[in-house]
N, C-alpha and C positions, 0 to 999 in steps of 0.2 A: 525510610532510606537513610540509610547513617552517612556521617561526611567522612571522607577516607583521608588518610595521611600522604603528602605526596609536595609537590610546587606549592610555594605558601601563595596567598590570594592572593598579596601584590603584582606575583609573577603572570598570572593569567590574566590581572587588569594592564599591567605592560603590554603583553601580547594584545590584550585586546586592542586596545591604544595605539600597536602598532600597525593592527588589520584597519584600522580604521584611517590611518595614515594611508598607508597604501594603494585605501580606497577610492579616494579622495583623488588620488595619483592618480588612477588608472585611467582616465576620462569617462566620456559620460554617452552610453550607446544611443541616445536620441538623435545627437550631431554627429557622433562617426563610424555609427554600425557596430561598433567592436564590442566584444564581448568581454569585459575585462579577466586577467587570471585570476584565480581565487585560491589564497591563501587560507589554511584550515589550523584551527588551535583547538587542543584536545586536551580532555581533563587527562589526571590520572587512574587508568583501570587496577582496578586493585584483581590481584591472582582470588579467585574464589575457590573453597574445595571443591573437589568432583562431586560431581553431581546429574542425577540421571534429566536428561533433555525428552524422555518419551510424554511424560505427563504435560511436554510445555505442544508439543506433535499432537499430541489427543486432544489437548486446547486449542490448539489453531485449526485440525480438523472440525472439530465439531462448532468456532466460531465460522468458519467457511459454509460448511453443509447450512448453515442459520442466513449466510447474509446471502447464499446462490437461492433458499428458497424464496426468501422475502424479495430480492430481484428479481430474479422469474415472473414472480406476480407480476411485479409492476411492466415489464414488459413480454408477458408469454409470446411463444411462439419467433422468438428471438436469439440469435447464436449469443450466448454470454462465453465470457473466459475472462478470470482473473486469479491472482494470486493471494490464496488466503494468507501466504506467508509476508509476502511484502506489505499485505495490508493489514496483517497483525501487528506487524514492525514498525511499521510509522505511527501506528494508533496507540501500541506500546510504549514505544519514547514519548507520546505527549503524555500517555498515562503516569510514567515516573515523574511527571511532574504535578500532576494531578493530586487534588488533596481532599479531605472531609467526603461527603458524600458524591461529590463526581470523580472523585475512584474509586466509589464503591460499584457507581453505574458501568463507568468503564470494566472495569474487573469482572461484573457480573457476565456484559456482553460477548467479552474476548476471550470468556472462561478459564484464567487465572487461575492455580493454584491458591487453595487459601492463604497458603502461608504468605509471608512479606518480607522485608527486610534480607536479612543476606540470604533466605535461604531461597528468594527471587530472585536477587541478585546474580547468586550460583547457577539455578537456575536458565536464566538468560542468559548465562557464558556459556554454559555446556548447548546452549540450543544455537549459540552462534558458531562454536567450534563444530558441531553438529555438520551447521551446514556447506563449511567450507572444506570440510573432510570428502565428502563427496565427489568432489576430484578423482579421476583418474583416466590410465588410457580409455581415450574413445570416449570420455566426459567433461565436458567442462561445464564448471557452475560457477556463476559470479556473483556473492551478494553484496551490496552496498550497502551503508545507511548513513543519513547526511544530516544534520542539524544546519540549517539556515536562518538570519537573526540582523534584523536592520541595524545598521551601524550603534545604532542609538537605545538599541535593548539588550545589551550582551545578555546572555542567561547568568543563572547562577552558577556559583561555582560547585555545590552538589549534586548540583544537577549534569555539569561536563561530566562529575566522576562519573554519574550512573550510568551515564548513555555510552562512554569511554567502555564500562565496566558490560555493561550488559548486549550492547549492539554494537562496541567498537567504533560507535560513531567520534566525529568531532565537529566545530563549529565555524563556519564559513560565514561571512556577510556579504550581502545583498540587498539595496538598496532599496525595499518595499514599499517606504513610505515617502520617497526623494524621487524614486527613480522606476515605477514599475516593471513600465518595459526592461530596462535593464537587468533588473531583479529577475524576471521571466525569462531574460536570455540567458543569464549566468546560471538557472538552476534548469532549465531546457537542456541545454549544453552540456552538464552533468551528467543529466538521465539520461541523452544521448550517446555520450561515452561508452555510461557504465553498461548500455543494450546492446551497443555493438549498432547502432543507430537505427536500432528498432524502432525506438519510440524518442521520438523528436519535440513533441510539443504538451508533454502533461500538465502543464499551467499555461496560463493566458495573463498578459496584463492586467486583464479586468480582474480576473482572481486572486491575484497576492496584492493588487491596490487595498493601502489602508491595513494590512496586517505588517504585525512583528516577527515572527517566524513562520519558517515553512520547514516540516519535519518531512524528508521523504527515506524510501525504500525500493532500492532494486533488484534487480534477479535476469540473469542472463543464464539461460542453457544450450546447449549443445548437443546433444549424446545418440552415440548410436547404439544401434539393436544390439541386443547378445546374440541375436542370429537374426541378419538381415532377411528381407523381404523380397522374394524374385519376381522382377521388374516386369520379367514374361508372365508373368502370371495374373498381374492387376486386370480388372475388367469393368468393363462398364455396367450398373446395373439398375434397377429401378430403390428410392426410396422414399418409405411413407411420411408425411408429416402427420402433425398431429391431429390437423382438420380430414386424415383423411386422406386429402392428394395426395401424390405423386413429384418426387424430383429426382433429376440422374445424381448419383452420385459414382466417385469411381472406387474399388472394390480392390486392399490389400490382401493376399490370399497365404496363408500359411495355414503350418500344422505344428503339433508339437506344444502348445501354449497351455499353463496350466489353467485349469478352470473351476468353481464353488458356487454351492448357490445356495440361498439363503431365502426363506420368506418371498417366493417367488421370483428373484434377484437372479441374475446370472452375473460370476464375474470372470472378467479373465486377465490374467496377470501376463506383462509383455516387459521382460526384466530387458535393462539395457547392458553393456557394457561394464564388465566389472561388478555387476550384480550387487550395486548399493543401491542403484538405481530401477524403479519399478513405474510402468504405465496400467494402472488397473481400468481396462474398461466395464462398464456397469451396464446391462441391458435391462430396463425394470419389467416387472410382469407386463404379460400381456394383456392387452387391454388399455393399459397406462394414460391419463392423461399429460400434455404440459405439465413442465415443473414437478413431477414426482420423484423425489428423494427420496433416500434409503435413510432409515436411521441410522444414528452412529454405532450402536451396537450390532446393528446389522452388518453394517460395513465394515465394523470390527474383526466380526467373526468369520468374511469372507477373505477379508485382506491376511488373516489367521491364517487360514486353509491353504490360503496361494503359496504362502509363505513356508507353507511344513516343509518335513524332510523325504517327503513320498509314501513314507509310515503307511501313509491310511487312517492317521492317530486325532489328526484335526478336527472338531467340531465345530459345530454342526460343518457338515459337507466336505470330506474329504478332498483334497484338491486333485482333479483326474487332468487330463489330457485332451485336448479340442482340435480341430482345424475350424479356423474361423476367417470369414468375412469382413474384414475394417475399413470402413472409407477413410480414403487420403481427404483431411479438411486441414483447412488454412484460414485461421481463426483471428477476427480481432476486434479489442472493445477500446474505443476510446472516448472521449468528447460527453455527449448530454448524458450516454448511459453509463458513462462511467463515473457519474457523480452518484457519491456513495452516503450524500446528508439523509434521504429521506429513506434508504434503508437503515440506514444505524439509528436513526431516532427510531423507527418501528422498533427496533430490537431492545429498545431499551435507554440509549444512547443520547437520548432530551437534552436530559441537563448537562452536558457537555458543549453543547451550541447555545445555551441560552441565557441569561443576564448572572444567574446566580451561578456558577459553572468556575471552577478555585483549580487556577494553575498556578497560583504561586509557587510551588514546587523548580515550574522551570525559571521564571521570575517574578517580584512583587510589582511589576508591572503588565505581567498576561492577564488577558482577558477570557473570551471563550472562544470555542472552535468555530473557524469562518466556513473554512470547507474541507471535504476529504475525497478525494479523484482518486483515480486510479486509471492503469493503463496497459492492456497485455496482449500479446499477441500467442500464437500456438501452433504450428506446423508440424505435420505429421506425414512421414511418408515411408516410402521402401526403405532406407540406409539408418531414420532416426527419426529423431524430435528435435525442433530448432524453436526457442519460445522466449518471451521476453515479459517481463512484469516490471512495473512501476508504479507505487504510490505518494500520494501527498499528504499531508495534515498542514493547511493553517491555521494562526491562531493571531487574533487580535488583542492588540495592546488595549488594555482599561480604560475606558474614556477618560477616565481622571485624569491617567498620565499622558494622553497621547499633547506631542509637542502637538503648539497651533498652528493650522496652516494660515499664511495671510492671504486674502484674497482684497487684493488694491481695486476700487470702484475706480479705474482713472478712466475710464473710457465710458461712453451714454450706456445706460442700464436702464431697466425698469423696476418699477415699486409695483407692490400687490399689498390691496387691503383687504382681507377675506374673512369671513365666518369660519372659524374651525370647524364648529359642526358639518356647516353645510357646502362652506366652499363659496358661499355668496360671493360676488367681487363688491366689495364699497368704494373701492380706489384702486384704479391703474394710471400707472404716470411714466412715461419714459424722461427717463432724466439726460438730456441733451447738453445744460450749459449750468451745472448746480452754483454759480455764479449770476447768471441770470434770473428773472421772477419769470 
């Protein structure tokens, strides 16, 4: 990643200097509840050529399709929803910072483009304008992305360009290592915003305790149908699960919808609004267990189909015309399942969380990844889709650098004298008057 031309460092150690002043100002939410405002400083985004955003799309599907199977596992027979793209995004900015072999792990997982340097760079411009072009009547889409950095770790300065450069983001402080709670409120508050107050609570005190940054990603949609759904016509009907049983579900009823199928696959294409916008539902073979996924070339080639011009030309499966059956679901993942550590290390993702794990990149004070949450919701009905995403990435400062905390014996305490092996006690002593014998 090359350093760009733009504000000379001084300038962005001034600003930082000054977010840090302000911080200071704002009080402290354990004694007054208050959230303080948070002031944001941004590298310089340097303009990249154009450049095509499909191959960065292909990568975040087919990182998504990898971590919905691996999830599944761990909890089958459980409604999931989240956002492959928010959670590329957060994993992405800690990846530009990411150096030697844990970004090659990262890269591998999030399926990356080989290439690197600007033409990554380029890349992530065209795939952030990408998403904000999305826009229009009857759409709204909102994405975010947020660099957060305890007063006392600013990042590097090649590192603002890149995130400036590639997610738009900039850098805010929050007090992770002084102040948890407060830190958990001021970036709560954020994601809250940026959802439209979907999603209120993506970090916990106990999760950004003891970290230097916290990278997040949001996504806020809106959008109605390209042809609404008649209200009269929803019904109530029987659906199977996968043991088998039975649950009511309730029944959106149209016609008109395109449809392709593939390797036993059905899909059907439910464009919304302005027709940028597309909801492909997937039914798998029958028979199907839990958690059965379509490949990505499967999916490729369906999503092809949907997509033609009516030709007839699309392969495999021509895309025809359906009336179909949709239940209205109102979906949402938050809290233990939407802790994303022990799918990402399945996939590959290890060394990213663990001792040897090189983010100098964002500073020569990061350590490794603490944790990765995520958060979405999903609503589907007659008029649209109303849905919401949010991810986290934190990352712990280097034990080397981290400031000491003091912890003052002023008050009776006790001692332990124990076996490591085993834990034996030799000696327990409350210490009541360490002035007395």
């Amino acid at each position: 990643m090359r350093l760009r031309s733009g504000a000379p460092a001084g300038l962005i150690a001034v600003a930082c200097a000054a977010l840090a002043a302000a911080g200071c100002a704002s009080g402290n939410s354990s004694t007054n509840g208050a959230v303080p405002a948070v002031a944001v400083v941004r590298g310089v985004a340097a303009t990249e050529p154009a450049a095509d955003a499909a191959p960065f799309g292909a990568a975040d599907t087919g990182f998504g399709l990898d971590v919905l199977r691996a999830w599944c596992a761990e909890y089958p027979g459980k409604n999931l929803v989240f956002s492959p793209s928010t959670l590329a995004s957060a994993l992405g900015m800690a990846y530009l910072g990411a150096r030697g072999t844990t970004a090659t792990a990262m890269a591998g997982v999030l399926r990356l483009p080989a290439s690197g340097g600007t033409e990554l760079d380029a890349g992530l411009q065209a795939r952030s304008k990408a998403l904000t072009g999305l826009n229009g009547p009857g759409v709204t889409l909102s994405p975010s992305n947020q660099v957060w950095a305890d007063p006392s770790l600013p990042p590097e300065r090649g590192y603002l360009d890149a995130v400036a450069t590639g997610y738009g983001a900039g850098v805010a402080q929050a007090p992770f290592l002084s102040d948890p709670a407060q830190a958990a409120g001021q970036v709560n508050k954020a994601i809250s915003a940026d959802t439209r107050g979907h999603i209120s609570d993506l970090v916990s005190p106990q999760s950004v305790a003891g970290v230097g940054w916290v990278l997040t990603s949001a996504l806020y949609l809106n959008a109605k149908w390209q042809s609404p759904f008649d209200a009269s016509k929803t019904k109530a009907g029987a659906f199977t699960l996968s043991d088998g049983k039975t649950a009511s579900a309730e029944y959106l009823d149209g016609d008109g919808f395109s449809y392709a199928e593939s390797d036993g696959w059905t899909a059907v294409g439910l464009p919304y609004a302005g027709d940028k916008l597309t909801m492909t539902a997937l039914l798998p073979p029958s028979g199907s267990v839990s958690c059965t996924l379509p490949t990505q070339s499967g999916l490729a080639s369906m999503t092809a189909a949907l997509t033609a011009d009516g030709s007839g030309t699309a392969a495999p499966g021509s895309a025809r015309t359906a009336t179909i059956e949709l239940p209205k679901v109102s979906l949402a993942t938050s809290g233990q399942t939407g802790d994303m550590k022990a799918v990402l290390e399945e996939l590959g993702m290890g060394q990213a969380f663990g001792g040897s794990a090189d983010f100098t990149g964002l500073s020569a004070k990061a350590g490794n990844l603490a944790f990765v949450q995520q958060a979405a919701t999903l609503k589907v009905g007659e008029k649209g889709t109303v849905a919401s995403a949010a991810a986290a990435v934190g990352i712990y400062p280097s034990s080397a650098e981290v400031d000491p905390v003091l912890v003052q014996f002023d008050r009776p305490y006790l001692l332990l004298v124990s076996a490591k092996a085993t834990g034996e006690p030799l000696f327990l002593a409350e210490v009541a008057n360490p002035a007395a014998s």
